[in-house]
C-alpha positions in Angstrom: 23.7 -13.8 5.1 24.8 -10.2 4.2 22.9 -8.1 2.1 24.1 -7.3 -1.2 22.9 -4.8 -3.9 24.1 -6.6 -6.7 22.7 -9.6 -6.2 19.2 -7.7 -6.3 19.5 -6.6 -10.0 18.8 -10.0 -12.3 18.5 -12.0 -9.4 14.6 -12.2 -7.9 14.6 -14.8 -5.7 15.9 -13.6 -2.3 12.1 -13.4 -1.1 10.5 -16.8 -0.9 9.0 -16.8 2.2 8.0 -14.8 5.0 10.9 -15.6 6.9 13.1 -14.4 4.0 10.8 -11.1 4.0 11.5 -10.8 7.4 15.3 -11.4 7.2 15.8 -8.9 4.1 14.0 -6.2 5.5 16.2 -6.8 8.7 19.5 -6.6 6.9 18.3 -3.5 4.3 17.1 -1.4 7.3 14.9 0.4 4.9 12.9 -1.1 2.1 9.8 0.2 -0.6 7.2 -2.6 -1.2 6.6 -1.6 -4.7 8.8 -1.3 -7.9 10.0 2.6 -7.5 12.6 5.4 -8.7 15.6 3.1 -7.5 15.8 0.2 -9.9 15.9 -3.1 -7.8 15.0 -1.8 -4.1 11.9 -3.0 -3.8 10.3 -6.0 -2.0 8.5 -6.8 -5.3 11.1 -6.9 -7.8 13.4 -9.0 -5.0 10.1 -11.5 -5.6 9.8 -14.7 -7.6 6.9 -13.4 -10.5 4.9 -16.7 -9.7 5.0 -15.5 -5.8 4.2 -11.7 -6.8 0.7 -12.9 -8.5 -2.2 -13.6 -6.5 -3.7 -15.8 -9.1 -2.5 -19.4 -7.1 -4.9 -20.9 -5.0 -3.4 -20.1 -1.6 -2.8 -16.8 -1.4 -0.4 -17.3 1.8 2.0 -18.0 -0.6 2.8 -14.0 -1.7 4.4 -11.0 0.1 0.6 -9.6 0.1 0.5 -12.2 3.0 4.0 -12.5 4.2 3.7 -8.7 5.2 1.3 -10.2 8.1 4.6 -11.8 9.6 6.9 -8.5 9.1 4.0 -6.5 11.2 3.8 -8.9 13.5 7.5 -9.6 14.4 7.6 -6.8 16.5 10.5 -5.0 14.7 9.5 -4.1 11.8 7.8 -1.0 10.7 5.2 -1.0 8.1 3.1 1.5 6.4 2.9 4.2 3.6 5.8 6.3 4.9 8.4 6.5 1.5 8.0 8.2 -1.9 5.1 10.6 -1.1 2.6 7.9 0.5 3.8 4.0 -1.2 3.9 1.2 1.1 7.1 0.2 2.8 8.9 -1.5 5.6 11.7 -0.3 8.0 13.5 -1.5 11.1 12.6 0.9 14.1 16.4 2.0 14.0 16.1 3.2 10.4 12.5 4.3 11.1 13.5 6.1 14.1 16.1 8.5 11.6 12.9 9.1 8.9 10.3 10.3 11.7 13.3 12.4 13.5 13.6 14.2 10.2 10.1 14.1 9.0 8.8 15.4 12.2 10.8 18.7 12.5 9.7 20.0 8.5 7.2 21.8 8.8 5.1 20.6 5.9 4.7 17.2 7.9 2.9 19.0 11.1 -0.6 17.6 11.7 -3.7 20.0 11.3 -6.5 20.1 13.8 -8.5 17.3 11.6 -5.5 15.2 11.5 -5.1 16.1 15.1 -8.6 15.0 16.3 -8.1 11.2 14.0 -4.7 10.9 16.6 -5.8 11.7 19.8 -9.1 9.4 19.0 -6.6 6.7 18.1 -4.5 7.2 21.3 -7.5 6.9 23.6 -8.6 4.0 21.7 -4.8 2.6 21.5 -5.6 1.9 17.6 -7.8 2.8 15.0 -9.1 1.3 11.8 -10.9 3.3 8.5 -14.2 2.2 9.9 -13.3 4.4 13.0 -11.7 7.1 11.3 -14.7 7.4 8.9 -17.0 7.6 11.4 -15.6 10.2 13.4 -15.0 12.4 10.5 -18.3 11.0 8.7 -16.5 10.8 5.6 -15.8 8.4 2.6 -13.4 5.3 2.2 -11.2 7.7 0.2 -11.1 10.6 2.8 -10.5 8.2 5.1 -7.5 6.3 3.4 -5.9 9.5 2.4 -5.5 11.1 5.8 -4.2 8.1 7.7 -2.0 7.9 4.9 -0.9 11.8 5.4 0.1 10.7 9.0 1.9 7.7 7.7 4.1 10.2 5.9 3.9 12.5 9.4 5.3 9.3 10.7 2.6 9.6 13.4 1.1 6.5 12.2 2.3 2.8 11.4 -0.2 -0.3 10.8 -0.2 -1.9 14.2 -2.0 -5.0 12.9 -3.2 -7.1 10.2 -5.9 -9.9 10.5 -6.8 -12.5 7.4 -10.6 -12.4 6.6 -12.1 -16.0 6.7 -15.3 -16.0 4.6 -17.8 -18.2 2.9 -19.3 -21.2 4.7 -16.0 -23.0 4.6 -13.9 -20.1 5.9 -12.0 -19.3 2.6 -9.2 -16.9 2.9 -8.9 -15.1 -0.5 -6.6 -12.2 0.3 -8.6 -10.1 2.0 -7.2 -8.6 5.6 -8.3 -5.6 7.9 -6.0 -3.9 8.9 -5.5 -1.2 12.8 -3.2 1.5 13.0 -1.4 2.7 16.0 1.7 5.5 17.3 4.8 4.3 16.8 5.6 4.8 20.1 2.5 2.2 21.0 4.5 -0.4 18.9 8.6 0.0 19.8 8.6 2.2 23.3 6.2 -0.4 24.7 7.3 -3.5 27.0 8.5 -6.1 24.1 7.5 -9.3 23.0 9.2 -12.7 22.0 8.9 -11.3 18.1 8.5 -13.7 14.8 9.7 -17.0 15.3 13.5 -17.6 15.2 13.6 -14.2 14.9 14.4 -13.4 19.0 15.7 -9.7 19.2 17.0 -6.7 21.6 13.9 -4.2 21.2 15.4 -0.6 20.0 13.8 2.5 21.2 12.4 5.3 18.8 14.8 8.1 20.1 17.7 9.3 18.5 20.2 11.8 19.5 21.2 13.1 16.2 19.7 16.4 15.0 16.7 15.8 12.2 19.8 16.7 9.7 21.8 14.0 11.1 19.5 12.2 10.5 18.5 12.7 7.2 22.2 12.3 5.9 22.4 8.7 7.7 19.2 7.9 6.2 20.6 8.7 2.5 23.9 7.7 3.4 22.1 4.0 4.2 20.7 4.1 1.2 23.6 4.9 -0.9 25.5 2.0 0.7 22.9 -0.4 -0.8 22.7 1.5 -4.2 26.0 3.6 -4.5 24.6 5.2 -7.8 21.7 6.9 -6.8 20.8 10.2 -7.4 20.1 13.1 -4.5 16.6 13.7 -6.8 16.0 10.2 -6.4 17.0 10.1 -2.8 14.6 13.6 -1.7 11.9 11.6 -4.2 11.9 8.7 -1.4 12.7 9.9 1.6 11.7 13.5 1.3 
C-alpha cells in the first residue's frame, strides 16, 4: 500500500492498529504525532476519534500505546525532534537527513550541562528523568525540558517504553516509563528481528550529503507528501 496525501485529508482511518502505525510511518518516512502547521500530517488526525481518546477501557487500543510497537520495531525513530520540541516519528533514513542538518547549526550544539546529561547516558547506555534529575538535582520540568533540547539536538531518541502494571490486579491505565538513548545506540548497533512481520535491512545513521543536502531532501520529502506547503511552514517543522 502506497502512501497518499489525499487520502489523509477527510479520510481518518489509515491508523487502526499498531501495525498500521508502524506501516504508515514506514511509507511517510517522517511523521508529527500531533495535529500541527501542515493540515493532515499528523498521526493523530490519520486516527479514528474513538481510537484518539483514552476514555475506553483498554487503553491498548490508542496510538498512546501503539507508539510502544513503533519504538520497539527497531526502525523507527521516536521522540520530540519536529516543530520546536512536539513528538514525532521517523525512519532512521529520514532521521539520518534531520540530525545531519540539525547537528552542523550552531544553535543545536550541546552546552556543558547538556554535555554532562549525555556522557552520563553513554556510560550508562540509557537514561530516564529519574537519572537526569538526580544528577542535575533538579525538577521534573528541568528535567523534561533538557532531554527534550537534545531531542531537537538529535542527540537523543526514546530507546524504550515499558507499560506500568498497577493496583493489586495489575491494571494497565496508560501510564509507561519511558529510557532514552544515542541514536547511534539504537541504528549503528548489531540489529534485531524488528516488529513482527515487519523483517527489515537495518540502515545506518550516516549520510554523505552535506547538512544542506540534506535539509533540501528533507523538505523536498515533505513536499512530495503535501505539494502545497509553505517554506514558513516547512523551517516551522523541520528548522
Amino acid at each position: 500500500m502506497s502512501f497518499d496525501h489525499k487520502a489523509v485529508g477527510p479520510v481518518k482511518t489509515r491508523v487502526t492498529g499498531p501495525e498500521a502505525m508502524v506501516e504508515t510511518i514506514m511509507e511517510m518516512g517522517l511523521v508529527p504525532f500531533f495535529e500541527n502547521v501542515i493540515p493532515g500530517y499528523s498521526i493523530e488526525e490519520m486516527t479514528p476519534k474513538e481510537n484518539w481518546f483514552d476514555t475506553q477501557e483498554d487503553l491498548t487500543y490508542t496510538p498512546w500505546d501503539w507508539k510502544i510497537a513503533c519504538v520497539q520495531s527497531g526502525e523507527i525513530a521516536y521522540g520530540k525532534f519536529l516543530l520546536g520540541g512536539k513528538a514525532a516519528f521517523a525512519t532512521v533514513k529520514w532521521y539520518a537527513h534531520l540530525r545531519n542538518w540539525r547537528q552542523a547549526q550552531a544553535k543545536y550544539k550541546p552546552d556543558a550541562t547538556q554535555r554532562k546529561v549525555l556522557d552520563a547516558m553513554q556510560e550508562q547506555g540509557s537514561i530516564g528523568i529519574k537519572d537526569v534529575r538526580k544528577l542535575l538535582d533538579v525538577k521534573k520540568g528541568a528535567a523534561d525540558a533538557l532531554m527534550t533540547k537534545l531531542q531537537m539536538q538529535c542527540r537523543v531518541l526514546t530507546g524504550d517504553i515499558i507499560r506500568v502494571y498497577r493496583g493489586p490486579d495489575l491494571h494497565y491505565n496508560g501510564w509507561q516509563t519511558s529510557s532514552f538513548c544515542s541514536p547511534e545506540a539504537l541504528f549503528d548497533t548489531a540489529p534485531f528481528p524488528g516488529f513482527a512481520g515487519f523483517p527489515f535491512e537495518q540502515e545506518s545513521l550516516e549520510v554523505t550529503e552535506s547538512p544542506q543536502e540534506s535539509w533540501d531532501l528533507l523538505c523536498g520529502h515533505v513536499r512530495s507528501l503535501f505539494p502545497d506547503v509553505t517554506d514558513k511552514k516547512l523551517k516551522q517543522l523541520l528548522g
